[in-house]
N, C-alpha and C positions, 0 to 999 in steps of 0.2 A: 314615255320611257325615261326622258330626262328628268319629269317629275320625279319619277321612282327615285333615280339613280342620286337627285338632291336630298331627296327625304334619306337612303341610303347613309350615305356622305354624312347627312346630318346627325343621325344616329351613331354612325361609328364616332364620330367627332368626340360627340356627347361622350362617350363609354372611354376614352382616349383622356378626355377631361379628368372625368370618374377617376381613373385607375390611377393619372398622375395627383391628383386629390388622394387618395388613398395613401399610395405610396409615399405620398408626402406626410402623413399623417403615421406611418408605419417608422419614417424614419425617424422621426421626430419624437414616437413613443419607446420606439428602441434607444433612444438614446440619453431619454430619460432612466429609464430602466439602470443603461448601464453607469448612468456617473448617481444612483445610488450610494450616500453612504452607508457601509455597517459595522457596525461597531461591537466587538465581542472580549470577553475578559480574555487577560492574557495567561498564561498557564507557565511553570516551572519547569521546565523539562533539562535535566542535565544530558548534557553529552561531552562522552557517552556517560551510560548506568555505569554506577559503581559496579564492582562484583555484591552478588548476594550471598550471606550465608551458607548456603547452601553450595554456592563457587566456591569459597574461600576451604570449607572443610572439605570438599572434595578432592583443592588442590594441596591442602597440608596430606591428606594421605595419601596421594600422588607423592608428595616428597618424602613425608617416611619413610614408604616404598623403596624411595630409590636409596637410604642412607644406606652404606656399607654397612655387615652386621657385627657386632661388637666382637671382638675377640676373644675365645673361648679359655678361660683359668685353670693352669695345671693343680695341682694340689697343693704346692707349695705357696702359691698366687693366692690359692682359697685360703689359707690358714692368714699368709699376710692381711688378706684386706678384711680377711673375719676381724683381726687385732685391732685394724686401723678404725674399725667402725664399733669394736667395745668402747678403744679409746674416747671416740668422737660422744659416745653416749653418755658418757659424764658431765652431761651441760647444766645450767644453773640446774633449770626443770626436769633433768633427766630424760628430755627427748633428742634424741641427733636432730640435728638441723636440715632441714629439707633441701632437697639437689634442686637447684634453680632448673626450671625446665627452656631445655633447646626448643629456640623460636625459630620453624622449619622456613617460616617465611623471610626470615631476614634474608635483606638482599636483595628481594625481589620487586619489581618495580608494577604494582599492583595497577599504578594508573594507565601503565603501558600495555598491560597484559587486558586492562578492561575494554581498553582503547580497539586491540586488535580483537578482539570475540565479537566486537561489536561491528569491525568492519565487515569481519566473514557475514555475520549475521544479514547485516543491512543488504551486503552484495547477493546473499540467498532471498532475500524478499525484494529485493528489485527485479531481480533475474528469474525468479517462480512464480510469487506470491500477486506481488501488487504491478506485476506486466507494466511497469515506468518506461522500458525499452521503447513499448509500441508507439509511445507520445514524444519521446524526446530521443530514441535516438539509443540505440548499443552503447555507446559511451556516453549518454545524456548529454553532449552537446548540441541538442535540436533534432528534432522531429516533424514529423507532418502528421499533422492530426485532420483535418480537412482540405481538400485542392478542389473546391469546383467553382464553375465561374456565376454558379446561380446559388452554390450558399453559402461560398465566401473562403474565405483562406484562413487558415487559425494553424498553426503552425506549434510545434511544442519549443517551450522554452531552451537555453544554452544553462544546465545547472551544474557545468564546471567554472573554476574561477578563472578561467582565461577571458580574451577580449570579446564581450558579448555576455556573458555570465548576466546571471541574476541574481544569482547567492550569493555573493562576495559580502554583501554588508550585511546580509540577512540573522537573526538572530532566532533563538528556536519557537518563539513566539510567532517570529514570520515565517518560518516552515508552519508550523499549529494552524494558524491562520490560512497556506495559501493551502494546505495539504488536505486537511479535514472539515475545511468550511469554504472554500472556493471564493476567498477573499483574498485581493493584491493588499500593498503593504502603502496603496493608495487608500486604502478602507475601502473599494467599490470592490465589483464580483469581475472575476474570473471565468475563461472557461474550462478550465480545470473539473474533470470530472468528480468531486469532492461527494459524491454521494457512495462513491463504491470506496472509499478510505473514511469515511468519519465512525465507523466501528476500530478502527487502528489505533493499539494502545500505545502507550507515551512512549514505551520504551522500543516498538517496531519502529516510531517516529524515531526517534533518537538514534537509531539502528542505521535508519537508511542516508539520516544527515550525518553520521560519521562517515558511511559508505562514501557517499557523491562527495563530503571534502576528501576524501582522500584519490579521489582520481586528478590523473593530470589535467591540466589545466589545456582547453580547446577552443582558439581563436574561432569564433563563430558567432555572427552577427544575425541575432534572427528578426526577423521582419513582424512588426506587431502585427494583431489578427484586423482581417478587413472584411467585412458583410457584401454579398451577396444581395438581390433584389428577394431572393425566395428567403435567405436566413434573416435577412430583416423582417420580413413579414411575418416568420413563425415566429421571432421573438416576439414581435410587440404583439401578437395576440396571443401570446404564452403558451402557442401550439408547439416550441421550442422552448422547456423549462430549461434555466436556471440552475447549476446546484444551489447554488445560495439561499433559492426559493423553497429549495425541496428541503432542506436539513434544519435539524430542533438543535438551535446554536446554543444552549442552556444546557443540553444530556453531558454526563458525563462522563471520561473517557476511562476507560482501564488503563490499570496503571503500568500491567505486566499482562501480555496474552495468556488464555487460558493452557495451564499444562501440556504441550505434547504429547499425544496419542490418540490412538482409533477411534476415538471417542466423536459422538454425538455434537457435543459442545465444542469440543474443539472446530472439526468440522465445521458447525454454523457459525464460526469467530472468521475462517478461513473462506467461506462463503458469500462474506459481506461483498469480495469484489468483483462477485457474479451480479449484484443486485442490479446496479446501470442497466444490465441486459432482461435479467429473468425477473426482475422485481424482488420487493422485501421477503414475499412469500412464495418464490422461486414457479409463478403461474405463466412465465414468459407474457407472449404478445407482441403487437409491435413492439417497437424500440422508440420512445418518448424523442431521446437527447440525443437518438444516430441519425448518422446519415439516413434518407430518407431510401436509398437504393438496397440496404440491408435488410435481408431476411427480416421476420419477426423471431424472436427469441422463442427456444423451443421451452417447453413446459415442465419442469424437471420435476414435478409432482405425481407424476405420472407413467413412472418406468417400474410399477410391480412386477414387468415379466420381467426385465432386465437383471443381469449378476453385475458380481463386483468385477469379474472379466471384461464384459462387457463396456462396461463405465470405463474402463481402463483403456480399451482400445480406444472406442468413440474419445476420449481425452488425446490423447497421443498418437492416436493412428487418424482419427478422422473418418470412422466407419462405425454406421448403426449395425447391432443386429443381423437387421435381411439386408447387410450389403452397401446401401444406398452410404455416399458420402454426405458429410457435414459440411457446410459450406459459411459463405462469408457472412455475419465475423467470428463464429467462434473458428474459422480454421485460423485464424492468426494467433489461435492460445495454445496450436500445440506443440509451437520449441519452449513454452513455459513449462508447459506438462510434465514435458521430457525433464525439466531441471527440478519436479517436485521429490520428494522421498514417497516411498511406500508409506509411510507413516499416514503423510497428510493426503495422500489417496484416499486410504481406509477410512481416514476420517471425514473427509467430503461423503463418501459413498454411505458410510453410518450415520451421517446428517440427512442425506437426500431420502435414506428410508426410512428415516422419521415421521417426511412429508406428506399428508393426509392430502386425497388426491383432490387437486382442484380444477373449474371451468380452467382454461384459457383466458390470457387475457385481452380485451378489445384496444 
């Protein structure tokens, strides 16, 4: 029996050895990994967007609109100003001389007016669009993005410019960089979920960095991210991607989102930051970069019986069909839902029945 019980011993021993051998080799490739560097061009982005054309004329006939309307001439008025403008017609060339045209915009402070379209906007794509809340925080001064003791702590940034901030020096390059490619301003990788934002065009970018400088500023000291014995493990054997790993740092961004409306296109622009969960080609599966306690992501390729009712509850009510609740994580997207428009509903729902139905994913 004590024979056994040495042989025993001696084997658990060995496996003991093994595992801290492993894990030593686990930290040691995680850590490689992370002090990577990457290196990617930097990109132009003003903040905020000018107005466009299409702003600028909408807003002179907004101000036409509002001029007072010119005063109407009695008969007497008509015969005078008929005289004054025979008079005026005797010029060298015989043409009267053209009325300088009233510039509606003077006055107006174009850079201010762009400044503020862009905050509204930004504050509407943090608060619907690109769910920033859930990582850092209602007022983006910190978040929790993981708490466990096996796969570590990763906590969301402080992206007000109070004490703790991150953004303070950052310039929109370093937004470009941490946002859409899951790279710090150290050039290594982030964990920043950068695969569900790298479809996000210059100007949504630009949108959301006017937005966040413009909140108050919130003393908040957040604690950098610390590994776990299980998230070190899945990293170093890449059973835990990376963004940085997963995105084509060369593609190009848009420069402006696609048009507003029900549309198809619109929809899959809007779409992009489902992908983390349900994948490129919306086939779910498990969830690669979650938590490992999460659901697998359901299969949105796949809802032919489904209405656009339907979609709409399951979105903001958190109820299928026959009933049955949706559960964690998409029930943390339905105070986003609530804050979406009908527009970008329709247009989610007119992308997802585009989806040619596929397997599930492994």
């Amino acid at each position: 029996m004590k024979k056994w019980g040495k042989r025993l011993g001696g084997v658990l021993g060995f496996l003991v050895v093994c595992a801290l051998i492993f894990y030593a080799w686990a930290w040691w490739k995680t850590d490689q990994r992370l002090a990577q560097v990457w290196t990617i061009e930097d990109v132009d982005i003003p903040v905020p967007f000018p107005l466009t054309d299409t702003e600028l004329q909408s807003l002179r006939e907004e101000r036409r609109a509002a001029l007072p309307p010119e005063p109407e001439l009695d008969a007497d008025d008509t015969a005078a100003t008929d005289t004054v403008a025979d008079e005026t017609a005797s010029t060298e060339n015989g043409d009267p001389p053209d009325e300088p045209e009233v510039d509606v915009l003077a006055g107006v402070d174009l850079d201010a007016l762009a400044l503020e379209r862009a905050v509204a906007r930004g504050e509407h794509l943090v608060n619907a669009i690109y769910v920033c809340a859930e990582c850092h925080g209602a007022d983006l001064s910190g978040g929790v993005m993981i708490d466990s003791a096996v796969m570590g702590t990763l906590l969301g940034p402080n992206l007000t410019s109070g004490a703790g901030g991150v953004t303070a020096q950052y310039t929109p390059a370093d937004w470009n960089r941490t946002v859409r490619h899951g790279i710090g301003r150290s050039s290594k990788a982030l964990a920043m979920p950068s695969t569900d934002f790298m479809r996000m065009s210059d100007r949504e970018l630009s949108d959301i960095i006017a937005y966040a400088s413009s909140l108050p500023p919130v003393d908040n000291v957040v604690e950098p991210p610390s590994l776990g014995p299980l998230g070190t493990v899945l990293i170093a054997t890449g059973a835990l991607p990376l963004s940085v790993d997963l995105i084509d740092h060369d593609r190009e961004h848009l420069r402006f989102p696609p048009e507003e409306g029900p549309t198809a296109e619109y929809g899959e622009h809007l779409a992009a930051v489902c992908t983390g969960c349900h994948r490129e080609d919306m086939r779910g599966g498990p969830i690669e970069a979650g938590d490992p306690d999460w659901l697998p992501a359901a299969n949105l390729t796949t809802l032919q019986d489904w209405s656009y009712d339907d979609f709409v509850t399951a979105m903001r009510d958190l109820k299928r069909p026959d009933g049955s609740d949706i559960r964690l994580p998409m029930a943390l997207m339905a105070p986003y839902a609530e804050r979406m428009t009908e527009v970008e509903l329709q247009a989610l729902w007119a992308y997802l029945e585009t989806a040619e139905p596929l397997p599930t994913g492994e």
